[in-house]
DRENRO-914516 format. One record per residue (C-alpha): x, y, z; residue in one letter. Coordinates in nm, 2 decimals. Example, Ala and Ser with C-alpha at 12.3 -4.5 7.8 and 13.67 -1.06 7.14 Angstrom:
residues 2
x=1.23	y=-0.45	z=0.78	code=A .
x=1.37	y=-0.11	z=0.71	code=S .
//
This chain:
residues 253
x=1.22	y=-1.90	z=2.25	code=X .
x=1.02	y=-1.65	z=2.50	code=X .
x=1.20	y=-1.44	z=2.72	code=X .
x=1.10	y=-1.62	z=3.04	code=X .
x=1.23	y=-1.93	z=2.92	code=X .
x=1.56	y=-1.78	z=2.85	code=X .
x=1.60	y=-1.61	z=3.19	code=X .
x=1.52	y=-1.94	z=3.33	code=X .
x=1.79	y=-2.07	z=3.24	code=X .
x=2.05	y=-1.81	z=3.29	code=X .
x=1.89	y=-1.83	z=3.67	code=X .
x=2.07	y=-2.14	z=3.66	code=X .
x=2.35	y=-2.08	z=3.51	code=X .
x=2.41	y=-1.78	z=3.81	code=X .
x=2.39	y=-2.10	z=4.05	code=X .
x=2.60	y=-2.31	z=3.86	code=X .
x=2.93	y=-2.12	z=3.74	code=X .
x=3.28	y=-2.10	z=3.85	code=X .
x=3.48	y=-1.96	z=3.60	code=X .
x=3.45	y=-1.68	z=3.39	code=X .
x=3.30	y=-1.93	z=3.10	code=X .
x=3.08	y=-2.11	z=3.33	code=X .
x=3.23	y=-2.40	z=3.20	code=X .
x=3.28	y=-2.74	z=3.48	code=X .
x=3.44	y=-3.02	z=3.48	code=X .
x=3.27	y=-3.36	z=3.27	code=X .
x=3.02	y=-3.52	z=3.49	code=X .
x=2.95	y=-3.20	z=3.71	code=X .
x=2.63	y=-3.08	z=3.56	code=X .
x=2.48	y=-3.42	z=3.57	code=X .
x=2.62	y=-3.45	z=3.98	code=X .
x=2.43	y=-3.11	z=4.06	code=X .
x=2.12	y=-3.19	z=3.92	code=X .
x=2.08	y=-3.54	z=4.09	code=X .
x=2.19	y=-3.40	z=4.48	code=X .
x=2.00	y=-3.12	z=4.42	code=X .
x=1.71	y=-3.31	z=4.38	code=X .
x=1.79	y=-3.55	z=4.62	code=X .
x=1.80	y=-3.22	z=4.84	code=X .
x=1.48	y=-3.08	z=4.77	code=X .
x=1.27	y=-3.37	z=4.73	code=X .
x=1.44	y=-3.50	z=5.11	code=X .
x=1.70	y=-3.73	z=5.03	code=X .
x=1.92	y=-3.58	z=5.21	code=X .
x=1.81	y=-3.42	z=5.56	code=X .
x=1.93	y=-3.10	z=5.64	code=X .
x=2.25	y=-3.10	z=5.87	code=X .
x=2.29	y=-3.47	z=5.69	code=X .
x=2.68	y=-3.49	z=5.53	code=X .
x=2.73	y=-3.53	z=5.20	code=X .
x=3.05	y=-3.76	z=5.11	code=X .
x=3.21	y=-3.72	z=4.82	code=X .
x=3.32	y=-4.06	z=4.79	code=X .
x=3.02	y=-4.19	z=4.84	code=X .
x=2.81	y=-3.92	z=4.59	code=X .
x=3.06	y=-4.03	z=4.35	code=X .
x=3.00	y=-4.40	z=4.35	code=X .
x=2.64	y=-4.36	z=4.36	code=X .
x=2.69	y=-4.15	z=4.00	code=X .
x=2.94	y=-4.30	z=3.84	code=X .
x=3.16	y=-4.03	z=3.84	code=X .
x=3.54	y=-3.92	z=4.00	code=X .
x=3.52	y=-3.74	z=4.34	code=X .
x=3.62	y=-3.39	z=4.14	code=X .
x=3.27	y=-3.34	z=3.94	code=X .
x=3.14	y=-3.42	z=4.25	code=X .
x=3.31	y=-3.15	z=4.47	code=X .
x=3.24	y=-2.90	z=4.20	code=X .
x=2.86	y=-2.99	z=4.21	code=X .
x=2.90	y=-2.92	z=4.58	code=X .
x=3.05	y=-2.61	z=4.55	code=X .
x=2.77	y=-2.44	z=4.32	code=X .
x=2.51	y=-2.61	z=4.57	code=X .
x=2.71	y=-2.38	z=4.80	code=X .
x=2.66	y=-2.09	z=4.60	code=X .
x=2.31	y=-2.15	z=4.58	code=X .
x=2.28	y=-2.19	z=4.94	code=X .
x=2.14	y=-2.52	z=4.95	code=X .
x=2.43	y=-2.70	z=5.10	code=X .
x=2.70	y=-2.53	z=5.37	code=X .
x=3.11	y=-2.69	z=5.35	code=X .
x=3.22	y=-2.69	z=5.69	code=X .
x=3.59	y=-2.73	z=5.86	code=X .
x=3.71	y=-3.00	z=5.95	code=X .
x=3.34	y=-3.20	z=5.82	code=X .
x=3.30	y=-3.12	z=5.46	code=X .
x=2.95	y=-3.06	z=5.30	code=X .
x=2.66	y=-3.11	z=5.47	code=X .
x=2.28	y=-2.99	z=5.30	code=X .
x=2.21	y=-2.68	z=5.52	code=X .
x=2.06	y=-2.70	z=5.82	code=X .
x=1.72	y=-2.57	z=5.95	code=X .
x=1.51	y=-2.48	z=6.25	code=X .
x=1.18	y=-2.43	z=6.26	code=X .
x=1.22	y=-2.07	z=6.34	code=X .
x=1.43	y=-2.07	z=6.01	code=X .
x=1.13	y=-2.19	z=5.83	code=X .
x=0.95	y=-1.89	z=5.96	code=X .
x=1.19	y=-1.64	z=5.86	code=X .
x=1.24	y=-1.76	z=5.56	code=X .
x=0.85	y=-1.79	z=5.45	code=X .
x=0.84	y=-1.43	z=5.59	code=X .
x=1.12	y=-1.29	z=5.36	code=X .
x=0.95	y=-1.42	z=5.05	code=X .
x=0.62	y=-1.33	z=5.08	code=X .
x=0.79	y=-0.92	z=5.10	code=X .
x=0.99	y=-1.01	z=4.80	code=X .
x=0.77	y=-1.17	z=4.60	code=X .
x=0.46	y=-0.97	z=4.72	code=X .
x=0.69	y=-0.65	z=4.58	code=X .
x=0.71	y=-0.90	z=4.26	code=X .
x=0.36	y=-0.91	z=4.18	code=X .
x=0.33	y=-0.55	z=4.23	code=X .
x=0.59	y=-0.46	z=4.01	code=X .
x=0.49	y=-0.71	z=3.80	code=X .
x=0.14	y=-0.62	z=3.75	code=X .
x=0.25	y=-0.26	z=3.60	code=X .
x=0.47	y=-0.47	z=3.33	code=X .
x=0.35	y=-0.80	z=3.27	code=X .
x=0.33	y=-0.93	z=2.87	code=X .
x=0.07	y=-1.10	z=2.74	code=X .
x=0.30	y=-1.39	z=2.65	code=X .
x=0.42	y=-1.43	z=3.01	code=X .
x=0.05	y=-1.41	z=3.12	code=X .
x=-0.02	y=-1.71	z=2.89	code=X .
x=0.25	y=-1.89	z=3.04	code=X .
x=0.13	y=-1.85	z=3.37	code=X .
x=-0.23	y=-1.99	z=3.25	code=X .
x=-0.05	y=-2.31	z=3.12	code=X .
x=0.16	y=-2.37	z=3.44	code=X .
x=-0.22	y=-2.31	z=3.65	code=X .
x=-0.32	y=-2.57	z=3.45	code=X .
x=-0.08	y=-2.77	z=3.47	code=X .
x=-0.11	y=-2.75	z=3.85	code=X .
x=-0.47	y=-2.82	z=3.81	code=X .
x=-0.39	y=-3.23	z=3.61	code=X .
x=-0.15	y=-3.31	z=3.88	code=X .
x=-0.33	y=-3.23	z=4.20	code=X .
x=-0.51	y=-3.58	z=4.20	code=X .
x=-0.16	y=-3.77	z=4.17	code=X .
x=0.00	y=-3.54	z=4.42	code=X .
x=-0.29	y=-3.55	z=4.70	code=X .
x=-0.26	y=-3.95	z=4.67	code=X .
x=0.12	y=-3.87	z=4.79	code=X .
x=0.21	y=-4.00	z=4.43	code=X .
x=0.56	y=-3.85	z=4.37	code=X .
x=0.53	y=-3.77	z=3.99	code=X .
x=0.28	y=-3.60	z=4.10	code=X .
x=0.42	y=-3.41	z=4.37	code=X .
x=0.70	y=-3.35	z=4.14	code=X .
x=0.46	y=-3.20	z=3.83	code=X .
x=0.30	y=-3.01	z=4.06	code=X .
x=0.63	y=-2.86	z=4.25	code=X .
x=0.72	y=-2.77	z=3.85	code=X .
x=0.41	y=-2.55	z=3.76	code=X .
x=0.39	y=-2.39	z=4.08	code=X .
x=0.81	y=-2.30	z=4.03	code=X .
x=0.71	y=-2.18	z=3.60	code=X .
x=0.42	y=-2.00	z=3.77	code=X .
x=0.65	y=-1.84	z=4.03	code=X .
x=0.93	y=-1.76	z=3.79	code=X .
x=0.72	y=-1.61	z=3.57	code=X .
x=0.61	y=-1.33	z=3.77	code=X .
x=0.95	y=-1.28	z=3.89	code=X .
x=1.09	y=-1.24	z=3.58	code=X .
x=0.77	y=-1.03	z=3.49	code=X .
x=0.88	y=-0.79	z=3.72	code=X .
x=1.22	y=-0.67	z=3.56	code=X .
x=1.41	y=-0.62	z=3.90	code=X .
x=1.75	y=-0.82	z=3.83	code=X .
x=1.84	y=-0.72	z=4.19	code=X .
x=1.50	y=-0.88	z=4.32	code=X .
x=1.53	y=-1.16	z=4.06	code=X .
x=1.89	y=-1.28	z=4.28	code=X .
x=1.79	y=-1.24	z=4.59	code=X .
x=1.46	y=-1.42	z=4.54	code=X .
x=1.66	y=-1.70	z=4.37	code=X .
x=1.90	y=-1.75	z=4.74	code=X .
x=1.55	y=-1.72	z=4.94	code=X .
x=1.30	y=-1.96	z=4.79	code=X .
x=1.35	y=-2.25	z=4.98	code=X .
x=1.34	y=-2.54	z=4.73	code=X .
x=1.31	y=-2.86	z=5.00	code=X .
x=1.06	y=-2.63	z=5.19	code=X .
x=0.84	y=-2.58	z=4.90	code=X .
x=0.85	y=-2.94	z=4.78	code=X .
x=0.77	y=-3.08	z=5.15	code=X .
x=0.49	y=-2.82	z=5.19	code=X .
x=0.33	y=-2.98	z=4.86	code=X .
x=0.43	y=-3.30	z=5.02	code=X .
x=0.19	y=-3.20	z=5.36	code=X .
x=-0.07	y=-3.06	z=5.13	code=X .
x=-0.43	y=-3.28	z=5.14	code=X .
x=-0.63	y=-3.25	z=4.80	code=X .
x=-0.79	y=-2.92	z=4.92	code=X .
x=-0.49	y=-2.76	z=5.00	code=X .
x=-0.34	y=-2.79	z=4.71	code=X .
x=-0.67	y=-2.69	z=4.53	code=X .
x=-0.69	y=-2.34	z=4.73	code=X .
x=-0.34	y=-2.29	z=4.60	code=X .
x=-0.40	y=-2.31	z=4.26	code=X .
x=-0.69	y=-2.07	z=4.34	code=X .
x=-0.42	y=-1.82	z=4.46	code=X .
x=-0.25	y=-1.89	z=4.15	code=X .
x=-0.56	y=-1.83	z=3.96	code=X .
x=-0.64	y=-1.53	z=4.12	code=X .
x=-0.31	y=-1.36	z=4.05	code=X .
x=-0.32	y=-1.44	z=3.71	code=X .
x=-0.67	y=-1.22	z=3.72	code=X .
x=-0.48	y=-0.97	z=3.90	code=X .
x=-0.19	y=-0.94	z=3.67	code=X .
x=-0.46	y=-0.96	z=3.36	code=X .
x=-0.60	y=-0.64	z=3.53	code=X .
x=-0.26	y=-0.44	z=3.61	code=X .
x=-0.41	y=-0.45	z=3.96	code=X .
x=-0.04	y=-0.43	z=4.15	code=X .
x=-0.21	y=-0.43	z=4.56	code=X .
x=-0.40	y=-0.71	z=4.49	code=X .
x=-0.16	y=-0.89	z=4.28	code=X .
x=0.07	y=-0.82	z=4.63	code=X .
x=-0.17	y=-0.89	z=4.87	code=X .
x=-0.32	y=-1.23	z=4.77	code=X .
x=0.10	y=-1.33	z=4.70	code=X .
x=0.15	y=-1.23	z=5.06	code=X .
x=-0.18	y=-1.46	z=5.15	code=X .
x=-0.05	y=-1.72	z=4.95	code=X .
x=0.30	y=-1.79	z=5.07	code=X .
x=0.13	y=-1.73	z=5.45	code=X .
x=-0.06	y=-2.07	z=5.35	code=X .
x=0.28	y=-2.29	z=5.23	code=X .
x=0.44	y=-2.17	z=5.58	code=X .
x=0.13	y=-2.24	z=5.83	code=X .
x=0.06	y=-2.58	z=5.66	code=X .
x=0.42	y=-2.69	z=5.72	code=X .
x=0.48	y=-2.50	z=6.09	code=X .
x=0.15	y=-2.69	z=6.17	code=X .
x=0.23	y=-2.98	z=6.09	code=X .
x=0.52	y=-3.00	z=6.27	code=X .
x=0.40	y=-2.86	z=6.55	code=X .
x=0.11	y=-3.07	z=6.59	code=X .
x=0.32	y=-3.36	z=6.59	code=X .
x=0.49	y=-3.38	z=6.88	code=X .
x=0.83	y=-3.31	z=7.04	code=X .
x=1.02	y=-3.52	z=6.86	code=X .
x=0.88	y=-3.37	z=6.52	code=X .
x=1.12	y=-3.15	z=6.42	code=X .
x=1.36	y=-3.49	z=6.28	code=X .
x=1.10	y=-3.64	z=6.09	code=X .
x=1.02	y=-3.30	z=5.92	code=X .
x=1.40	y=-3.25	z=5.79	code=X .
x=1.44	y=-2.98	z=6.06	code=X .
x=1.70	y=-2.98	z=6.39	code=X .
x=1.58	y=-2.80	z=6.68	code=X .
//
């Protein structure tokens, strides 16, 4: 098994243990990974409660795997448990959106920098396959086809991770892991027409060269460009549609 792969998944594992063995009760796993992506693909809205009554009737499970899914969603900081309300999925302005969009393209700008200076071949190659991977799902995903939104949301994350885990900065690695907005990045590729998506693949592309060449500014630089684009397409779009906007994109105001 690569390297990557394996710190994939211990990523996850961070996000999804609460004892000292990391081990949950039966049913919790398979309750995280279907709100989570009910989370990030917008199921659930941000500021929208999550019942555990309810979670656990749609899943076929007892209410405890349930509040235990909850609880590492917490951790990961997709979803916040309030007093006296329970868990809702985290809410989000759009000034939120900024900030957050601004924070990752310094850390993962810094990523690709460091990144450049260490990179393996092996990781390179997996970065090629997820670029092309990207590449056979655009058609689906411009259509508004969600297997396709959701193959490409999956290369652009391998391609992401990669360099991350390229850049052998465990600190870096946990803080980018709490900052990468997953609903915002699945939305943006949501927003994206054909070309957009097509010009960031080309970013993708063009890191790849930039990593190939141990070239750390530009590696940073077109990162920094990059993540610019996912923000402006998805501040644009809510912006350009009106005052009531900020509902239908998932955000409150």
């Amino acid at each position: 098994m690569h390297l990557y792969t394996t710190w994939r998944q211990d990523a996850e594992v961070v996000a999804t243990s609460t004892s000292a063995s990391g081990t949950g009760a039966p049913g919790s796993r398979t309750a995280y990974e279907a709100i989570r992506q009910e989370i990030v693909e917008g199921g659930y809205k941000p500021g929208e409660r999550l019942v555990e009554q309810r979670l656990a009737e749609a899943h076929g499970l007892s209410r405890t795997p349930v509040r235990e899914a909850l609880k590492w969603l917490e951790a990961e900081g997709l979803v916040r448990i309030e007093p006296h309300r329970g868990a809702v999925v985290r809410p989000m302005t759009l000034n939120d959106v900024r900030d957050i969009y601004e924070l990752r393209a310094e850390l993962e700008g810094y990523a690709a920098r460091r990144a450049a200076a260490r990179i393996d071949p092996e990781t390179l190659a997996q970065i090629a396959a997820a670029v092309d991977a990207f590449d056979l799902a655009i058609a689906a995903a411009a259509r508004g086809d969600l297997d396709g939104i959701r193959a490409v949301n999956a290369a652009n994350r391998r391609i992401h991770d990669a360099v991350v885990f390229a850049a052998a900065h465990e600190r870096l690695a946990q803080l980018l892991h709490r900052t990468v907005d997953m609903p915002l990045v699945f939305e943006a590729f949501r927003r994206f027409d054909r070309e957009e998506l097509q010009r960031s693949n080309e970013f993708h592309r063009l890191i790849h060269h930039a990593l190939t060449a141990g070239d750390g500014p530009r590696a940073e630089a077109l990162m920094r460009e990059h993540i610019a684009q996912g923000r402006d397409v998805l501040v644009d779009a809510v912006q350009d549609a009106g005052p009531d906007a900020a509902a239908r994109f998932g955000l409150v105001s």
